[in-house]
C-alpha positions in Angstrom: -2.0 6.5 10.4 0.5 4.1 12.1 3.5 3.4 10.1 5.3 -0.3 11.0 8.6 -1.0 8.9 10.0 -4.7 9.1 13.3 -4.7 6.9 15.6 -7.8 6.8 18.0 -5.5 4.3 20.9 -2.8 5.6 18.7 0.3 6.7 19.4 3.7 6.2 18.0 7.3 6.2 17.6 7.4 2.2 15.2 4.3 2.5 14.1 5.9 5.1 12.8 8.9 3.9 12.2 6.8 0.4 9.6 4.9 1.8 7.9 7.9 3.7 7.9 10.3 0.7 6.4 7.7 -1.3 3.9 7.0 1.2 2.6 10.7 2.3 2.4 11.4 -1.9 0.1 8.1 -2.9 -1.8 8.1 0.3 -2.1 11.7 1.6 -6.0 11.8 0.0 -6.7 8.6 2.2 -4.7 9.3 5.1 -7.9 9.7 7.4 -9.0 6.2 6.3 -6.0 4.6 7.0 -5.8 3.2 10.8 -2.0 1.1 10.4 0.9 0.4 7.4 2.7 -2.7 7.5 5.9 -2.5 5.2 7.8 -5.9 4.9 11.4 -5.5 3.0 13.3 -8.7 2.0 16.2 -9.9 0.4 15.0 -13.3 -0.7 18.1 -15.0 -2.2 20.8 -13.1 0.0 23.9 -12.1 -1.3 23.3 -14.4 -4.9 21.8 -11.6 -7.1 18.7 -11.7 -9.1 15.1 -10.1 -9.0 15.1 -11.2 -5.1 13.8 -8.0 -3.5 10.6 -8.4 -1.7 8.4 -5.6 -0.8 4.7 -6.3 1.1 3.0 -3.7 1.8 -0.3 -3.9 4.2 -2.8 -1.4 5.1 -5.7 -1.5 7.8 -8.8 0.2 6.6 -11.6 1.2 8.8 -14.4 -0.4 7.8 -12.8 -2.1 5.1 -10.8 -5.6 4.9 -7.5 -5.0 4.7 -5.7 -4.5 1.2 -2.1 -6.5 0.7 0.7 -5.3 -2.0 3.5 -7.5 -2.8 6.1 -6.5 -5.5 9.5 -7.5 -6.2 12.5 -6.9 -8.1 16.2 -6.2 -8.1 16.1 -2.6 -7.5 14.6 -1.5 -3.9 14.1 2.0 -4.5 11.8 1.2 -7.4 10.1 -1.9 -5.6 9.0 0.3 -2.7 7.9 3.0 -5.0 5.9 0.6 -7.5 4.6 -0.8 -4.2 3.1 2.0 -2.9 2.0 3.5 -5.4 -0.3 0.6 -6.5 -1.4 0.5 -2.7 -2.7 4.3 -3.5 -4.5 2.8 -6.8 -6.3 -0.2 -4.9 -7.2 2.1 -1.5 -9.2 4.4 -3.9 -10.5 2.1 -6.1 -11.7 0.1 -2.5 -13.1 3.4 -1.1 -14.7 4.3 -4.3 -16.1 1.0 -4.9 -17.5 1.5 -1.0 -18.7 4.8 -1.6 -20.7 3.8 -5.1 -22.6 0.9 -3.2 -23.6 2.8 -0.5 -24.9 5.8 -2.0 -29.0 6.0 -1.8 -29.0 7.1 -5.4 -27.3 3.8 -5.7 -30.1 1.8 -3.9 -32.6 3.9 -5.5 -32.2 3.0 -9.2 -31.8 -0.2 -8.0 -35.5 -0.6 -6.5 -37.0 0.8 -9.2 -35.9 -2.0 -11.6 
């Protein structure tokens, strides 16, 4: 699992180890599925104030389309947290949506209608 950070905000080892915490905790299950993370952190209206804190999140699955998280806010430690962990939610609901289909019992019942 590739980990790419993009931040347009002041950087610093708390974020640091915020976002990577956060990540290893909602995505250790799917770790082995995950080829690349994109994480995108913007201050949209600058120095003006206001729920202008941008977090995208991206993740490359194999076999999969990728899935894309966007959240924002004012505070960044709880966008990146809120972020991620819905990217844990949608990356199990994809792989359990892909294991479902798949699964000859699956394709069995289905014939037999």
């Amino acid at each position: 699992m590739n980990i790419v950070l993009r931040s347009r905000l002041e950087w610093n080892e708390d974020l640091q180890k915020q976002v990577e915490r956060s990540l290893e905790f909602a995505l250790n299950r799917h770790k082995d599925r995950i080829d690349r993370i994109s994480i995108n952190l913007t201050d949209l209206n600058g120095p003006r104030g206001g729920k202008d804190k941008l977090c995208q999140i991206t993740a490359e699955l194999r076999g999969a389309s990728p899935v894309l998280i966007m959240e924002r806010g004012d505070n960044l430690f709880a966008v990146i947290t809120q972020a991620v962990r819905r990217l844990g939610y949608r990356i199990g609901r994809r792989v359990h949506r892909q294991r479902v289909a798949g699964a000859p019992e699956h394709r069995a019942t289905i014939r037999k209608v």
